[in-house]
N, C-alpha and C positions, 0 to 999 in steps of 0.2 A: 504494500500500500504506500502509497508516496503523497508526501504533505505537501502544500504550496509553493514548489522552490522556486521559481520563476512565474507569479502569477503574468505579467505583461508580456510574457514571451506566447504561454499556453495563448493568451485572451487572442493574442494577434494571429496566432497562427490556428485558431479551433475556433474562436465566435467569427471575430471581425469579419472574416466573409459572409458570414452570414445577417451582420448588422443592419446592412443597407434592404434586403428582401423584409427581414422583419421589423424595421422601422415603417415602410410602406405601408406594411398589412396594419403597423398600429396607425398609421394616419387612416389609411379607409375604412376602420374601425371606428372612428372618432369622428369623421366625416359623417359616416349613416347613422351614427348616433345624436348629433347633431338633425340631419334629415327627418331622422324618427323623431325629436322632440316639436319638428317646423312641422311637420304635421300630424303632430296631436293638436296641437294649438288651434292649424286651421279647421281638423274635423271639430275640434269645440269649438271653436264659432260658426261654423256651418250648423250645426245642430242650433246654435242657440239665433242667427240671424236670419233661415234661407229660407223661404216659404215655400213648403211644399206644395202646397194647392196652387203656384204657377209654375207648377214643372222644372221646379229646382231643386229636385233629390239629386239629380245627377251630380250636382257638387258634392254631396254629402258620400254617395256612393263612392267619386275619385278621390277625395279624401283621408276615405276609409283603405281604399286599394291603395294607396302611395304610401299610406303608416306602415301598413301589411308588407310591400313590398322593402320598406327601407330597414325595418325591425329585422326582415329575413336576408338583406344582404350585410348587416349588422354581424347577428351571427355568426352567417359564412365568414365572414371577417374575423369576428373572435374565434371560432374554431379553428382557423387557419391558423392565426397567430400560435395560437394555445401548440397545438400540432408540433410547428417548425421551432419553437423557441428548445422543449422538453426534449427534441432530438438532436439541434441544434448545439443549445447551451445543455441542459441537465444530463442528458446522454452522454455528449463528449467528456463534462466534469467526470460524469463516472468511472468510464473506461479509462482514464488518466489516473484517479484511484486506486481501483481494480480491475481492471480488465476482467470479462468473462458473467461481469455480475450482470442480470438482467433488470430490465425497467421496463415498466407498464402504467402509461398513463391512466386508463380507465379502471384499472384494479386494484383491490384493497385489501387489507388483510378480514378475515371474516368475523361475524358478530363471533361464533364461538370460541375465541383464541379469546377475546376481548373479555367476554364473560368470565373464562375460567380463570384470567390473571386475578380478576378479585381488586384491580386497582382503582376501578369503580367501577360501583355495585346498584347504584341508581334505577331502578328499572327504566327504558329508555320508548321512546315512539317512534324515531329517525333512526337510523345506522346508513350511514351514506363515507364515501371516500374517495380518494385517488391516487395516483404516482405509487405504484407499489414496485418493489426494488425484493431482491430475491437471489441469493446468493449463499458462495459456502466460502469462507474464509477461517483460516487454521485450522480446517477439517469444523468447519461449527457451522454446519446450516443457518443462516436465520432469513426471516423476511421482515420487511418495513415498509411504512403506507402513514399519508396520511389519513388520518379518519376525523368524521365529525359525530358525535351523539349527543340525541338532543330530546326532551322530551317537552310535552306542550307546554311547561313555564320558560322554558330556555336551554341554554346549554347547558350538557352535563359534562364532557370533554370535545378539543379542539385541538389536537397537535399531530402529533410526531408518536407513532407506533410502531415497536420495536418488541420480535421475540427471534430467542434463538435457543436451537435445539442442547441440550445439556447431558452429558451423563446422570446425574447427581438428580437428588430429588424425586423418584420414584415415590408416587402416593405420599409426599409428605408437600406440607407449602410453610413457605415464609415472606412474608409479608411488610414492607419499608413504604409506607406512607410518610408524604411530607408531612412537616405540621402545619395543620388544619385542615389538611386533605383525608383524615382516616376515615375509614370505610368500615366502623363499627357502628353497629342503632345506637341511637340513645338510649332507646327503652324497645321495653319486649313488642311493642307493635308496627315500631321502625325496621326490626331488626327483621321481623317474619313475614312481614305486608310490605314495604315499600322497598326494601334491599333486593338484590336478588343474593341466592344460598351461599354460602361460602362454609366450609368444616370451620367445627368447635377451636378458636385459636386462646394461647396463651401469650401474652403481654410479657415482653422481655425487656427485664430489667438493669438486667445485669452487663450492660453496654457502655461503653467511654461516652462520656457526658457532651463530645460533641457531636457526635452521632444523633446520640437521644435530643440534644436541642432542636433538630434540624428534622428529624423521621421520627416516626412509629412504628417499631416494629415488634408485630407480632407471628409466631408462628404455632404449627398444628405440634411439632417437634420440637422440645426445645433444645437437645441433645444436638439433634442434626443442623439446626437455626446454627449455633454458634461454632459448630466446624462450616459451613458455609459462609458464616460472617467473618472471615479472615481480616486482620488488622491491613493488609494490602486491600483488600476487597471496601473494606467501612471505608479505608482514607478514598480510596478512587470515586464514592458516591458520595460523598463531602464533597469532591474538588467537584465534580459535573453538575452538583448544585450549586457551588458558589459559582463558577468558570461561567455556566450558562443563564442563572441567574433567575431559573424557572420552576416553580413548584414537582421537581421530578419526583416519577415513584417506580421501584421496583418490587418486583415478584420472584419470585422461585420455585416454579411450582411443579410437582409432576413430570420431569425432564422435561421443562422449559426456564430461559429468565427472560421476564418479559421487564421493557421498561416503557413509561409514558411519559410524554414529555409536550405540555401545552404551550400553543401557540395560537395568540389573535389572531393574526394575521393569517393570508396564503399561504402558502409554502409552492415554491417552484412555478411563481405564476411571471408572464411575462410583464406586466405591468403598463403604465404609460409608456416606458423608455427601455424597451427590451434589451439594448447594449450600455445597459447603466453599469460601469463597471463592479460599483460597493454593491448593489444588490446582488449581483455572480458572486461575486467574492463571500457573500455570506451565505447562499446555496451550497457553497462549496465547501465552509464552514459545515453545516449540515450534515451532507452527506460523511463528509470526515468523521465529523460525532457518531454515525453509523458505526462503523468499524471499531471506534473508538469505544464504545459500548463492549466489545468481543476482548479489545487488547486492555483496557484498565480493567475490568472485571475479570480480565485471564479466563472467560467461559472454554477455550480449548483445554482448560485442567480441570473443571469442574464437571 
């Protein structure tokens, strides 16, 4: 895997060609966006000026067909962009990483990986995603996607979903909630009506205090919890909580470690300004943290 050594060498010789095609598609994106706003406007004043009883629907009809047709080359314009940029920029970042690892725009990882981390437990209405990434590095399968879940008051989770296959953990789970993030009821009606299941866990105590400021962790094992908590292991989820500066959480579950890791924002979207170079650069950030995930957590020994 190879870290940033020359960002302006990669950008010039992997995006830049492609700068000037996807800058176009985002002006004629912005263009029909604009179009679609000029008429909405005039079908609402058509509707509220044109008298129909003197044979002036026909404005309201072309109106209508001009919104329709500008909303649909809209679109095609954002799908295009979307398309070229994620092959473009996100695909070449990748293979410059790791070659061989795969990317799918339309694909996510599935509700049930998501359920069974336990890293939230929310029953949900939405499960929706994209950019899924699929790969085996140090001999350690995992896949990554972004997901969204979401149930009818709002979100539940928004980021960055990460699991990778494990030796270790067979039918046992452990469980590293950031704080404020835990995924226990409060009370016996939270815990059996509004959570989804997770096994009976114990509250582990007996962790270096900077750990505990920062997670909760509890597990079904407590035995097996703290040979899995390796003091190499605890300091690496301390630094990718401070380093990235987001409510992270981890699991361990069942020969998997799964981590989540929320973001506002898109992730891997082309934006107004597709060859913005800071925005690559922190995609690229990103996908790094991917891998990063496998080599701080040393999941090839666990």
């Amino acid at each position: 895997m190879e870290d940033i050594k020359d960002f302006e060498t990669f950008y010039q010789l992997k995006i830049a060609p492609h700068v000037k095609g996807m800058t176009k598609l985002a002006h004629h994106k912005q263009y029909w966006f604009i179009g679609a706003i000029v008429c909405l406007v005039f079908l609402i004043i058509s509707f509220i000026y044109v008298d129909e009883k003197n044979g002036q629907i026909g404005i309201i009809v072309i109106a209508g067909i001009a919104l329709f047709y500008s909303l649909y080359k809209y679109y095609s314009f954002e799908g295009a962009l979307e398309e070229t940029y994620k092959n473009a920029v996100i695909n070449n970042i990748l293979q410059l990483v790791y070659p061989g690892t795969s990317f799918e725009q339309d694909k996510y990882i599935s509700s049930k990986h998501f359920a069974a981390s336990c890293l939230y437990r929310t029953h949900y209405d939405t499960f929706t995603g994209e950019d899924f990434f699929k790969g085996n590095y140090k001999n350690v399968p995992f896949k990554c996607s972004e997901i969204k879940v979401a149930e009818d008051n709002g979100n539940i989770f928004k980021g960055l979903f990460f699991m990778a296959q494990i030796q270790t953990c067979g039918g046992t789970g452990t469980y590293c909630w950031s704080r404020g993030n835990e995924q226990l009821g409060k009370s016996v009606l939270q815990e059996n009506y509004l959570m989804r299941k997770m096994p009976e866990v114990i509250k582990l105590k007996k962790l270096p205090p900077a750990l505990m400021s920062k997670f909760t962790t509890c597990a079904t094992n407590v035995a097996h919890a703290y040979s899995i908590l390796t003091e190499e292991r605890m300091q690496a989820m301390l630094n990718f909580y401070s380093k990235i500066n987001r409510n992270i959480s981890f699991s361990f579950v069942n020969h998997h470690c799964y981590v989540a890791v929320p973001f506002e924002e898109n992730l891997f979207e082309a934006g107004r300004d597709p060859g913005n170079k800071e925005t690559i650069k922190s995609y690229f950030q990103t996908i790094l943290l991917i891998f990063s995930f496998i080599d701080k957590l040393e999941l090839e020994v666990l």
